[in-house]
N, CA, C and O atoms as a GROMACS GRO file, in nm:
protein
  248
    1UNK      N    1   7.219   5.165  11.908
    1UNK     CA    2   7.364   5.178  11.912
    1UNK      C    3   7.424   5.205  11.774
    1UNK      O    4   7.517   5.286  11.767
    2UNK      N    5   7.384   5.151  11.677
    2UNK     CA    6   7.428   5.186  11.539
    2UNK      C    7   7.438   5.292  11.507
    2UNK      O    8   7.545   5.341  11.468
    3UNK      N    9   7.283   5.379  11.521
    3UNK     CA   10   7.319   5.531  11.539
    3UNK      C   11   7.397   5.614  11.573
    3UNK      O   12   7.426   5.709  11.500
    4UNK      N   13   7.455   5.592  11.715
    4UNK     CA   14   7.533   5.653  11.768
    4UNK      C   15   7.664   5.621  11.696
    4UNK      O   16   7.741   5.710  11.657
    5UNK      N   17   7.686   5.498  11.683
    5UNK     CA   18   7.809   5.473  11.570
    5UNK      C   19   7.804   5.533  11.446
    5UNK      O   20   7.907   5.519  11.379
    6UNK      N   21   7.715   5.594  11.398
    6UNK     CA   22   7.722   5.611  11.249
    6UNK      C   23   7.776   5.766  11.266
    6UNK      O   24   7.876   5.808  11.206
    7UNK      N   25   7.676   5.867  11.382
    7UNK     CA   26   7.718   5.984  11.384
    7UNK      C   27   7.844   6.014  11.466
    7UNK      O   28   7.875   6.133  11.475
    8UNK      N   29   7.932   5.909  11.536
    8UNK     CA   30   8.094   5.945  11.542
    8UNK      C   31   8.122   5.939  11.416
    8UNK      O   32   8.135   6.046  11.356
    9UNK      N   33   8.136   5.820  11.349
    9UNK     CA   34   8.201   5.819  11.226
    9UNK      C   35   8.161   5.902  11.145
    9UNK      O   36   8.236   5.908  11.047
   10UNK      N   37   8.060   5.983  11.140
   10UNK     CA   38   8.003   6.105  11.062
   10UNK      C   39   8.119   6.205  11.104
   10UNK      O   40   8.203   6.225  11.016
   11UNK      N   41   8.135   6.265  11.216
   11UNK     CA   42   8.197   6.319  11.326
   11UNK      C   43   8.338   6.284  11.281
   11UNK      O   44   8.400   6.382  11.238
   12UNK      N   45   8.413   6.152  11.281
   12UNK     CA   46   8.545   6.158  11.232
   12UNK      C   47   8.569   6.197  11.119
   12UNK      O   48   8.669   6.266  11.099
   13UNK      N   49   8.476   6.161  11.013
   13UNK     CA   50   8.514   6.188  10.876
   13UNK      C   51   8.521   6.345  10.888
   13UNK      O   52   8.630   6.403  10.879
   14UNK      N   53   8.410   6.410  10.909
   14UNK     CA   54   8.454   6.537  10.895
   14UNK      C   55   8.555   6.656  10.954
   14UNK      O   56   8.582   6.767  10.910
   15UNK      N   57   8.604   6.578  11.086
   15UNK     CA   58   8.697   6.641  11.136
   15UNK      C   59   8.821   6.635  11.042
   15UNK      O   60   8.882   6.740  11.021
   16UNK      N   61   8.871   6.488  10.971
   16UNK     CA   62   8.984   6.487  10.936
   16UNK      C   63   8.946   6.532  10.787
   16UNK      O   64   9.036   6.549  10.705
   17UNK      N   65   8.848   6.547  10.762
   17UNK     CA   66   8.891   6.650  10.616
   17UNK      C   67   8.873   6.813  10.622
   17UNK      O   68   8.885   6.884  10.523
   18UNK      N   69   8.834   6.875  10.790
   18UNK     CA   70   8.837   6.993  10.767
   18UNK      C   71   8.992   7.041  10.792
   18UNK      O   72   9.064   6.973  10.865
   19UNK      N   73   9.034   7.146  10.737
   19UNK     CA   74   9.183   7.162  10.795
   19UNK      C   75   9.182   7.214  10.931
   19UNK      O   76   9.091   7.271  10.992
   20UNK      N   77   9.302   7.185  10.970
   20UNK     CA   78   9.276   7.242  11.115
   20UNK      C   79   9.287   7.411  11.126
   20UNK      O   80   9.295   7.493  11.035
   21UNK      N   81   9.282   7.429  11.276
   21UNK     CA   82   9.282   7.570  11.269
   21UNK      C   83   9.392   7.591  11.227
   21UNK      O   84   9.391   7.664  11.129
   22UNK      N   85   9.513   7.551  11.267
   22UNK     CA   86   9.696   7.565  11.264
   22UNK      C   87   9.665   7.634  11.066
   22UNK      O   88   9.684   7.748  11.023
   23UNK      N   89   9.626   7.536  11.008
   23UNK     CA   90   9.660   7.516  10.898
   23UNK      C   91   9.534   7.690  10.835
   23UNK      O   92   9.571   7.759  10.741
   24UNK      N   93   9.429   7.714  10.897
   24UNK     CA   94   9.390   7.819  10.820
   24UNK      C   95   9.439   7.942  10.869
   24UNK      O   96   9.449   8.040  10.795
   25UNK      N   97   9.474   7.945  11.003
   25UNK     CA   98   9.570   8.056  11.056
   25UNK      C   99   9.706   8.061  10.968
   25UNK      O  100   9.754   8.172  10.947
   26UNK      N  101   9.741   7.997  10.939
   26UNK     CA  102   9.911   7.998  10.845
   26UNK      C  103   9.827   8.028  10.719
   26UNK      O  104   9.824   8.151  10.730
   27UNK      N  105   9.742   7.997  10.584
   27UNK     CA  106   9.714   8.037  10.512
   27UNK      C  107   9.641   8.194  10.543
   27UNK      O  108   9.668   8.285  10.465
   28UNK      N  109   9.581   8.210  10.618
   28UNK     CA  110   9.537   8.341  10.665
   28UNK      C  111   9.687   8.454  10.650
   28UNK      O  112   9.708   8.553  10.580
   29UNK      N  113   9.776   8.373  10.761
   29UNK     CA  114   9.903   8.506  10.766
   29UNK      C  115   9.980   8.512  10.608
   29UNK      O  116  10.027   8.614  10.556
   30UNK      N  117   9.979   8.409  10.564
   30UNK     CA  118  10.033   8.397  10.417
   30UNK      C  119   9.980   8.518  10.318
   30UNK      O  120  10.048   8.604  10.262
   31UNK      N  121   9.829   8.495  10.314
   31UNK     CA  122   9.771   8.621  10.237
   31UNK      C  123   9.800   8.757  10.294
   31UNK      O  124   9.814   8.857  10.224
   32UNK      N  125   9.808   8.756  10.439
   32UNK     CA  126   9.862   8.927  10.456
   32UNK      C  127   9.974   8.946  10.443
   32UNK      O  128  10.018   9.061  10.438
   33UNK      N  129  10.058   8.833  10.433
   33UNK     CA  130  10.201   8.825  10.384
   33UNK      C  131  10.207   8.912  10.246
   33UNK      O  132  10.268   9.015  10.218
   34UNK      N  133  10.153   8.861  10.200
   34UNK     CA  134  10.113   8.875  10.021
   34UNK      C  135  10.074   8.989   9.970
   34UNK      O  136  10.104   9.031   9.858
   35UNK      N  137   9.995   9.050  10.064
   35UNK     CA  138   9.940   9.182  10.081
   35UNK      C  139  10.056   9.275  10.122
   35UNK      O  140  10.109   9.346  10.037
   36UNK      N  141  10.096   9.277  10.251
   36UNK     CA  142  10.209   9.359  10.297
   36UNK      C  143  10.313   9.383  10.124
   36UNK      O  144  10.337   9.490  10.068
   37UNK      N  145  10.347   9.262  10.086
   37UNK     CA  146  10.457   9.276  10.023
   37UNK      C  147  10.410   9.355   9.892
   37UNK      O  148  10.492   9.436   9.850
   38UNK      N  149  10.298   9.344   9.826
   38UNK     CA  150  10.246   9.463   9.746
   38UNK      C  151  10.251   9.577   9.783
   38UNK      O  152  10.327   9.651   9.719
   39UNK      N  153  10.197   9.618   9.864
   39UNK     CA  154  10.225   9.732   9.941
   39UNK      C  155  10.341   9.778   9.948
   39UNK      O  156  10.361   9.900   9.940
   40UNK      N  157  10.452   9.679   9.964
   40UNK     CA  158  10.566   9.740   9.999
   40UNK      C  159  10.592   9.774   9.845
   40UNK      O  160  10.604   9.894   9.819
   41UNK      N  161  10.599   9.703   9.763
   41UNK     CA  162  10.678   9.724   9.652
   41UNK      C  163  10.615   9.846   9.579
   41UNK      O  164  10.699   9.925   9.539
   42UNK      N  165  10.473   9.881   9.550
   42UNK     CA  166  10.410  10.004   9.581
   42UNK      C  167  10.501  10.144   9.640
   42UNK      O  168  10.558  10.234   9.580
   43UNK      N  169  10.484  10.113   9.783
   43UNK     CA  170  10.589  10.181   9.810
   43UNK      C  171  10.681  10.247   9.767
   43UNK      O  172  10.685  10.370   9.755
   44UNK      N  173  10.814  10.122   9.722
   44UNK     CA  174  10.898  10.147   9.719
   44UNK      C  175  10.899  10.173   9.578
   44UNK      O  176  11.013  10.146   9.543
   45UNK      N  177  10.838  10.208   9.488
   45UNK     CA  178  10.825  10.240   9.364
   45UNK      C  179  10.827  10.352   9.323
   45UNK      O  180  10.761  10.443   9.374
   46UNK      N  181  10.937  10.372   9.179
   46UNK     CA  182  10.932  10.562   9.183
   46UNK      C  183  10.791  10.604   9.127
   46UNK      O  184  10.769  10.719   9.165
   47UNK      N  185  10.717  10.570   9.074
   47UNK     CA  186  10.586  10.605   9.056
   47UNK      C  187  10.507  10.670   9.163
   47UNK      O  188  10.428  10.764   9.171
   48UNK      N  189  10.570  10.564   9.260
   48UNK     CA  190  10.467  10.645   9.433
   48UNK      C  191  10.536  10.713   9.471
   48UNK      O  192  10.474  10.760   9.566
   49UNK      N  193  10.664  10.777   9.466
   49UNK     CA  194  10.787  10.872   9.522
   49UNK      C  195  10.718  10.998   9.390
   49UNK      O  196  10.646  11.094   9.419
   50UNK      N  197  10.731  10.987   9.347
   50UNK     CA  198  10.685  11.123   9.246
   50UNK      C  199  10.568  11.177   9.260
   50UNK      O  200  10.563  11.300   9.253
   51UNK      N  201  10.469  11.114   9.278
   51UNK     CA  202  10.357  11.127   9.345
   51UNK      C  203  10.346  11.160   9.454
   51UNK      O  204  10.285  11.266   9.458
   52UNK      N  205  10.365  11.137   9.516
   52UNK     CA  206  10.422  11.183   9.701
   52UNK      C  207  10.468  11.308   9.673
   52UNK      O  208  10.389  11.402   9.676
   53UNK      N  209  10.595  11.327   9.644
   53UNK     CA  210  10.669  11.458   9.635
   53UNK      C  211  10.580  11.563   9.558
   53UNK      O  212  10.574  11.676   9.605
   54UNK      N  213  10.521  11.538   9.462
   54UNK     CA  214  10.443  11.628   9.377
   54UNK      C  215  10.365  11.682   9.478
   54UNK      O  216  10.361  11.803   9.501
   55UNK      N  217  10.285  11.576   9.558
   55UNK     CA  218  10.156  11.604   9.606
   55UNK      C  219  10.203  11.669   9.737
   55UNK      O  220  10.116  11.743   9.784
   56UNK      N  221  10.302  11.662   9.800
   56UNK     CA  222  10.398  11.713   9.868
   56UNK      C  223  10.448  11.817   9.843
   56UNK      O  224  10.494  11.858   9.950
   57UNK      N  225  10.472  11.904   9.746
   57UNK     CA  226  10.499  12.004   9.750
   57UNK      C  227  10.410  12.134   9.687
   57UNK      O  228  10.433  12.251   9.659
   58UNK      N  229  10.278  12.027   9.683
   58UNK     CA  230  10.170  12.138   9.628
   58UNK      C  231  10.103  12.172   9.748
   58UNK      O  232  10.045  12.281   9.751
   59UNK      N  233  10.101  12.093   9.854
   59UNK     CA  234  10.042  12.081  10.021
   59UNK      C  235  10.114  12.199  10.072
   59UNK      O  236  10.053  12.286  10.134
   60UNK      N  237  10.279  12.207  10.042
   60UNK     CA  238  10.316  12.378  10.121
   60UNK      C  239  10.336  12.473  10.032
   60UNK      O  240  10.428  12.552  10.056
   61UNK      N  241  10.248  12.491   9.893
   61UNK     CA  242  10.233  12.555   9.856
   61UNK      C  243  10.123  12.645   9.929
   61UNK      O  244  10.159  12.763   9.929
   62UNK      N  245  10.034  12.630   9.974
   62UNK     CA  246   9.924  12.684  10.020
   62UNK      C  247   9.976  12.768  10.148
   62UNK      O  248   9.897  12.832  10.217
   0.00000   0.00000   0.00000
């Protein structure tokens, strides 16, 4: 019987220190959060608008 007691309590300990799923799904969407918003600012940057257009108007050049 001890055994079996030792590997619940093996069993509890490690449940409550893994995070739950809740908690790696929300850090998961956080980083594509994080991602998207580079991207966006990328985007929205005249560096990538000049680039675009350049590369954009050498495409109907042809």
């Amino acid at each position: 019987m001890p055994l079996i007691q030792s590997a619940m309590a093996l069993r509890t300990v490690s449940i409550q220190q893994s995070p739950s799923l809740a908690e790696v799904v929300d850090e998961g969407l956080e980083q594509i959060q994080e991602k998207n918003n580079v991207g966006q600012k990328l985007h929205n940057s005249t560096a990538f608008h000049g680039w675009v257009d350049k590369n954009a108007a050498w495409s109907t050049d042809i």
